[in-house]
The first five atom37 places (N, CA, C, CB, O) and aatype in JSON, in Angstrom:
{
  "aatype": [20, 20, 20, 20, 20, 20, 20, 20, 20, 20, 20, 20, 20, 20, 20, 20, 20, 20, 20, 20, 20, 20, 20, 20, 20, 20, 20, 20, 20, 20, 20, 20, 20, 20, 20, 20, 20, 20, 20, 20, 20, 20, 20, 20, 20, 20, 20, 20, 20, 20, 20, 20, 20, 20, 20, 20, 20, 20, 20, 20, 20, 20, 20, 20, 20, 20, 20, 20, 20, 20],
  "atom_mask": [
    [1, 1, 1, 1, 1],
    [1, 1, 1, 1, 1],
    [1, 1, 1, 1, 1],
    [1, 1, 1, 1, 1],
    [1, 1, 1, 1, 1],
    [1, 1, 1, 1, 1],
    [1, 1, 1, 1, 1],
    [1, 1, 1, 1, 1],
    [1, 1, 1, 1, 1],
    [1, 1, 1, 1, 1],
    [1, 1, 1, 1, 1],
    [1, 1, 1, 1, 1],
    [1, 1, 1, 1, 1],
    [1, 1, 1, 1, 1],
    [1, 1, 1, 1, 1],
    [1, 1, 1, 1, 1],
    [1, 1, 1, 1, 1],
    [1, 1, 1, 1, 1],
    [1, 1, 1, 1, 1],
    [1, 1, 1, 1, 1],
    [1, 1, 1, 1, 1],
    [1, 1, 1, 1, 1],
    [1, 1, 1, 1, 1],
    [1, 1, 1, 1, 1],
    [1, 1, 1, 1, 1],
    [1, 1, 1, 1, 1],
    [1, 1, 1, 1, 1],
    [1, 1, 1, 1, 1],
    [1, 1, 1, 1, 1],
    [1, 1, 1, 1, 1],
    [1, 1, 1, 1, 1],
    [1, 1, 1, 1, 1],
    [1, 1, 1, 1, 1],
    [1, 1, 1, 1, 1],
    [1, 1, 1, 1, 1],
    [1, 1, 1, 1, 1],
    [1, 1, 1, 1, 1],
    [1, 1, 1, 1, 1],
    [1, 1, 1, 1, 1],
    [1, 1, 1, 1, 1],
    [1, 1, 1, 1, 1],
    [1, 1, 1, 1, 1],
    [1, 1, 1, 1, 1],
    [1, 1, 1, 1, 1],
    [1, 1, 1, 1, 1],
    [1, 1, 1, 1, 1],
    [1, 1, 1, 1, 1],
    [1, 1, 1, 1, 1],
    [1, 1, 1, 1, 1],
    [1, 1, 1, 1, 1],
    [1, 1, 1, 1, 1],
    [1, 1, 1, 1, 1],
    [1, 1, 1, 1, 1],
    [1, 1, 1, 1, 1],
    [1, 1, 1, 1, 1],
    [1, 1, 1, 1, 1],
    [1, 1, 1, 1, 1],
    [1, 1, 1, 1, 1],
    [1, 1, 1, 1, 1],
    [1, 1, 1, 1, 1],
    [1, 1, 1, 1, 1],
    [1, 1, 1, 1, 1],
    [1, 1, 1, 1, 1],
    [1, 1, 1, 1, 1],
    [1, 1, 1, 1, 1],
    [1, 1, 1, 1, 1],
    [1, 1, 1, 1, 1],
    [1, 1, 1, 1, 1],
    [1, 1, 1, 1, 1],
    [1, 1, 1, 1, 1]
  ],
  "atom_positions": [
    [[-1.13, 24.61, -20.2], [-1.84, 23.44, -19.68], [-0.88, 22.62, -18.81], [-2.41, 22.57, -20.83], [0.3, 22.49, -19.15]],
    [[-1.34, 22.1, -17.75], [-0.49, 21.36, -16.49], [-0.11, 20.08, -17.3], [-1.5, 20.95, -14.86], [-0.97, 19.56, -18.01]],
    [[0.92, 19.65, -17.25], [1.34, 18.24, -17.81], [1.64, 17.33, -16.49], [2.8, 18.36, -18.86], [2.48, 17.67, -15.66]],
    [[0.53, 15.59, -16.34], [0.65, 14.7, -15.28], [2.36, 14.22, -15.08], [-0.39, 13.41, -15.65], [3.48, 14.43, -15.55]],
    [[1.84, 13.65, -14.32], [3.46, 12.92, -13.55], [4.0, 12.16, -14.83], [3.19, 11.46, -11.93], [3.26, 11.49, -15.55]],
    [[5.59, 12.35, -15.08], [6.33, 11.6, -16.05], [5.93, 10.01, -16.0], [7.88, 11.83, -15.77], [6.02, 9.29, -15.01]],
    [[5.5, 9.68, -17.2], [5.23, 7.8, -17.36], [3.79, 7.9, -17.17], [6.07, 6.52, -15.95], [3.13, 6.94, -17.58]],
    [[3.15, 8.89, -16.62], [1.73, 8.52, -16.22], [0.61, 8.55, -17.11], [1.34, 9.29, -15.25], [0.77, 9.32, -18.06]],
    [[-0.41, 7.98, -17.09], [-1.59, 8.23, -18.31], [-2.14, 9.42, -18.09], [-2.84, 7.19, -18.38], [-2.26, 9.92, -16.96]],
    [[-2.47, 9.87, -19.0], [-3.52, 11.69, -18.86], [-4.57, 11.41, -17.45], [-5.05, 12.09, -20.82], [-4.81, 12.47, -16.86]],
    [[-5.07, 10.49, -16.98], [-5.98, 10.33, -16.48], [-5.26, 8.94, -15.42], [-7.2, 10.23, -17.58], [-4.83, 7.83, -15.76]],
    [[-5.39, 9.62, -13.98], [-4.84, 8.33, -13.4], [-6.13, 7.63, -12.63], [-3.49, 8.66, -12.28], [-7.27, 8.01, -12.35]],
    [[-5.31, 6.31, -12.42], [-6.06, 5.52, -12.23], [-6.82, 5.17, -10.64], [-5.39, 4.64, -12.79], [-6.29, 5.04, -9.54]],
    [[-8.01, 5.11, -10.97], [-8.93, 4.84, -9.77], [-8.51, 3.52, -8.24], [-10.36, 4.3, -10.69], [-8.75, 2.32, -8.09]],
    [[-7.9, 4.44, -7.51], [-7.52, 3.54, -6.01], [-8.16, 2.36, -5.7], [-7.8, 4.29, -4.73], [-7.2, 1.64, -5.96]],
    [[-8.64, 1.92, -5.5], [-9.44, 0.1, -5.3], [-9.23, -0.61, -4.21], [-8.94, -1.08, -6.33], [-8.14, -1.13, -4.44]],
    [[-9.64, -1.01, -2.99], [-9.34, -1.95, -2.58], [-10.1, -3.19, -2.52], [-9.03, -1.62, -1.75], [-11.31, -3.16, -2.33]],
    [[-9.39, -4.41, -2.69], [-10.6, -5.9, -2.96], [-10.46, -6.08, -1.66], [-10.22, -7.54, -4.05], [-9.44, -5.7, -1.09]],
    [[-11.49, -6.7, -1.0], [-11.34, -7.96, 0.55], [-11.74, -8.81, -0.28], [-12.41, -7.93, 2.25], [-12.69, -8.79, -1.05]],
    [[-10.49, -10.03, 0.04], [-10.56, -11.08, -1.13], [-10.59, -12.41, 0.43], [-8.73, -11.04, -2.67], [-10.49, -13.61, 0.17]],
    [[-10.7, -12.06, 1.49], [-10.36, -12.74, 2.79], [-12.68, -13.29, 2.57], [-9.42, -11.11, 4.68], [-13.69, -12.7, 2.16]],
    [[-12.39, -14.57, 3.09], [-14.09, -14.43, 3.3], [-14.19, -14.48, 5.11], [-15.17, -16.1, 2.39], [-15.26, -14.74, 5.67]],
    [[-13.16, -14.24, 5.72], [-13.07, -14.98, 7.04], [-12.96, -13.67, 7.96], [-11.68, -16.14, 7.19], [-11.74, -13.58, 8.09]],
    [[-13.57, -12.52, 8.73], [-13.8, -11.58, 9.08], [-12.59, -11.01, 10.01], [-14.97, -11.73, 9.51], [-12.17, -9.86, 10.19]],
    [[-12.28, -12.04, 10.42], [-10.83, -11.75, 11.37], [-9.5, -12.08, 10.76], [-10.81, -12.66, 12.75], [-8.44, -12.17, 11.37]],
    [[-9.69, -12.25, 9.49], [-8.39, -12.15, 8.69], [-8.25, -11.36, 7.69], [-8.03, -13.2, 8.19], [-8.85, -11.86, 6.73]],
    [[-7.67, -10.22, 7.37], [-7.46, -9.21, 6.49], [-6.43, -9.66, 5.23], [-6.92, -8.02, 7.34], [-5.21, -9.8, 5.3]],
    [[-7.3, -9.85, 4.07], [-6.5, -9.86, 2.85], [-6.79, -9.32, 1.85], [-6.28, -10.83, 2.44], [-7.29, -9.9, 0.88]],
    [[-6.5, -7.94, 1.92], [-6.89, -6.86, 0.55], [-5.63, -6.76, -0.28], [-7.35, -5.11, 1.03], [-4.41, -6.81, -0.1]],
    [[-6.83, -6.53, -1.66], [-5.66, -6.51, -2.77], [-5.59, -5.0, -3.3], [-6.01, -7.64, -4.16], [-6.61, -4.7, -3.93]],
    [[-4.56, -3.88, -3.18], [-5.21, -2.48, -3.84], [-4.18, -2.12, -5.1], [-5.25, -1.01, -2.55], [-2.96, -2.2, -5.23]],
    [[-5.28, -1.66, -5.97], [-4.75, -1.57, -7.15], [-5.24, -0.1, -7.75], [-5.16, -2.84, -7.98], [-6.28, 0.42, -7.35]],
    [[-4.25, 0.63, -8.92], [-4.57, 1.52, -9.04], [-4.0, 2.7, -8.21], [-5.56, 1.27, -9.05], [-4.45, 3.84, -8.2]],
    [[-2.72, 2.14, -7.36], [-1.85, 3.2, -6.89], [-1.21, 4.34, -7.67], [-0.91, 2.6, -6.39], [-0.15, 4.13, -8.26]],
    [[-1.67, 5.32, -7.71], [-1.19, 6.21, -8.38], [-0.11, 7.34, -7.2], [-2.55, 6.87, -9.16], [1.04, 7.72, -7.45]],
    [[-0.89, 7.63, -5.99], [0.56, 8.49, -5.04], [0.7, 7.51, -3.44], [-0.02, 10.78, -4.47], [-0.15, 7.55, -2.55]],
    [[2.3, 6.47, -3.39], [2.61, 5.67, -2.69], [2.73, 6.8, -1.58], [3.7, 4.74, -3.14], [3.16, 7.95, -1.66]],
    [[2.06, 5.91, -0.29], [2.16, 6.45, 1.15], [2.85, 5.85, 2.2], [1.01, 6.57, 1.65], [2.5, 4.7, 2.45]],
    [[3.6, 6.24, 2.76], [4.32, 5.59, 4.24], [3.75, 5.84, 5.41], [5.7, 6.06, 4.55], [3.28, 6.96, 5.64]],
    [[3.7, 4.84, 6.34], [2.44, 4.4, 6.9], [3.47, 4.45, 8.56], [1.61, 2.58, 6.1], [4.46, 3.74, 8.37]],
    [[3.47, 4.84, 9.5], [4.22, 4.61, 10.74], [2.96, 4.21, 11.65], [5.16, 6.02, 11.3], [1.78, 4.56, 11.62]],
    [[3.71, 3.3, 12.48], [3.15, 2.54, 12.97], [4.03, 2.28, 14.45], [2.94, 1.5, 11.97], [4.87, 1.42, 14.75]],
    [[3.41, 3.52, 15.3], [4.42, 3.68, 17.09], [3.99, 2.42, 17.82], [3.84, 5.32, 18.42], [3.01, 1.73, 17.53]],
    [[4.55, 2.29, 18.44], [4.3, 1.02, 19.67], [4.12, 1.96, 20.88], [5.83, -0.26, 19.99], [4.77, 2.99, 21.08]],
    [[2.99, 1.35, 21.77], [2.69, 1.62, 23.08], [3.6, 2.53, 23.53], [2.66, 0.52, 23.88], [3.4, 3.74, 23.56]],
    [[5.33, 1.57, 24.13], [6.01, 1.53, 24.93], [7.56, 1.66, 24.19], [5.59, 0.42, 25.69], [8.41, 0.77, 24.27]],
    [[7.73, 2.81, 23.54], [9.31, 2.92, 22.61], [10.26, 2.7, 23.29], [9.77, 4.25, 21.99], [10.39, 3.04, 24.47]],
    [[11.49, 1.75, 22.24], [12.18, 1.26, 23.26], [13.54, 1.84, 22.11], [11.86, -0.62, 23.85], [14.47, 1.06, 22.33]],
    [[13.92, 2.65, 21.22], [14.55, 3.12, 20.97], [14.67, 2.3, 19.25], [15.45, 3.22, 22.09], [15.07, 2.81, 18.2]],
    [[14.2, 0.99, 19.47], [14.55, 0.61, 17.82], [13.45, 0.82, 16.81], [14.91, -1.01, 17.64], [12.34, 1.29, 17.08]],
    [[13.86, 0.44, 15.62], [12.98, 1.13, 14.35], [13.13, -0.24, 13.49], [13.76, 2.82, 13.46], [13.96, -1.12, 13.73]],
    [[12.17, -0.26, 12.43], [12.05, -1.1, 11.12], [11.39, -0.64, 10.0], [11.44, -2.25, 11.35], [10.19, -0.49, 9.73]],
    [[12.02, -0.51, 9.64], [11.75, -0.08, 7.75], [11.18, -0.92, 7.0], [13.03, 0.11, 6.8], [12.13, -1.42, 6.4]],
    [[10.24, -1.42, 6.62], [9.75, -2.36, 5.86], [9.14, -1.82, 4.26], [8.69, -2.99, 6.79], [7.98, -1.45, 4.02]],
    [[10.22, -1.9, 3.33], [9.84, -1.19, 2.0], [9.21, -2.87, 0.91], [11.73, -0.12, 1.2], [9.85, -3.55, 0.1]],
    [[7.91, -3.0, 1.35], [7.41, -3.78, 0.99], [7.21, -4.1, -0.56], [6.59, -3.64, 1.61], [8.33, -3.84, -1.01]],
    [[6.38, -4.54, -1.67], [5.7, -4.49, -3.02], [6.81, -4.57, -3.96], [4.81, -3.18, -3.29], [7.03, -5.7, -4.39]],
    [[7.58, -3.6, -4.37], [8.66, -3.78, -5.57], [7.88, -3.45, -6.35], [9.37, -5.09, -5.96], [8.57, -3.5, -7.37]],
    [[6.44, -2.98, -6.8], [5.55, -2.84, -7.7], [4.88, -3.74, -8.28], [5.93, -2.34, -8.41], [4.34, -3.77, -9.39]],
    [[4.94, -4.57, -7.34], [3.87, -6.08, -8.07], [2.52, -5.33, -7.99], [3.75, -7.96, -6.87], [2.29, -4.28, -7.4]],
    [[1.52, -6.26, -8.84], [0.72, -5.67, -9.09], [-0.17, -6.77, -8.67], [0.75, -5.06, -10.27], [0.32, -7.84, -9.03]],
    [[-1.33, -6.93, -8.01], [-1.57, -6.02, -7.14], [-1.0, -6.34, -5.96], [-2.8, -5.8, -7.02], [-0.6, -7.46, -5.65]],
    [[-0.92, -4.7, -4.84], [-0.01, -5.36, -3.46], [-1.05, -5.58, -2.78], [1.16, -4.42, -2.52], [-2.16, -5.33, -3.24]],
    [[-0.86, -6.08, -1.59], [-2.03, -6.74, -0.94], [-1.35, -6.93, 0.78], [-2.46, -8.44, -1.89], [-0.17, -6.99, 1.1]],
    [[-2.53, -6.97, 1.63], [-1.66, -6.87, 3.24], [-0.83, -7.88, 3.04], [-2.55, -7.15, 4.82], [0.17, -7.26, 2.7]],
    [[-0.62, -8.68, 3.03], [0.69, -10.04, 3.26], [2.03, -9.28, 2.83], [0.47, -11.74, 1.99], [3.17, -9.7, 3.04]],
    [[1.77, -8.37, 2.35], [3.17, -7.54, 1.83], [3.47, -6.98, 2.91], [3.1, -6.4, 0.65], [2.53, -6.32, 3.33]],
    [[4.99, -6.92, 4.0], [5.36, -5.72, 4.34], [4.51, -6.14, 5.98], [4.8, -4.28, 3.16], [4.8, -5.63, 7.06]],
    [[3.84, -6.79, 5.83], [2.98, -6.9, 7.62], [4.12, -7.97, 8.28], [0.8, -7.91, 7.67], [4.28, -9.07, 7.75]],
    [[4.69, -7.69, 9.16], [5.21, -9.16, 9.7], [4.27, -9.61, 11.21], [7.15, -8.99, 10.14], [4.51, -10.68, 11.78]]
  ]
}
């Protein structure tokens, strides 16, 4: 029988995202229930040779866009 990821419950947990924003042009989701973390790149138009790493959350619970967006 397959044994889950070390620390994890038999059964992981369901992905979620809240829009907790009531204002349509402002994005504030809360997602909870991360079970496999993704890195997200994000090119610009016009590359000009520099980069930024933004390792946002620390595992707060829940993360939410204000994390990590500058």
């Amino acid at each position: 029988m397959a044994q889950g990821r070390a620390g994890a419950p038999p059964t992981l947990p369901l992905e979620t995202v809240d829009e907790r924003s009531k204002d349509r042009t402002l994005n504030d989701r809360a997602v909870q229930g991360i079970s496999r973390p993704r890195l997200v790149v994000f090119r610009p138009a016009t590359p000009n040779g520099a980069a930024l790493l933004v390792t946002a959350g620390g595992g707060l619970s829940p993360g939410g866009d204000r994390q990590g967006r500058l």
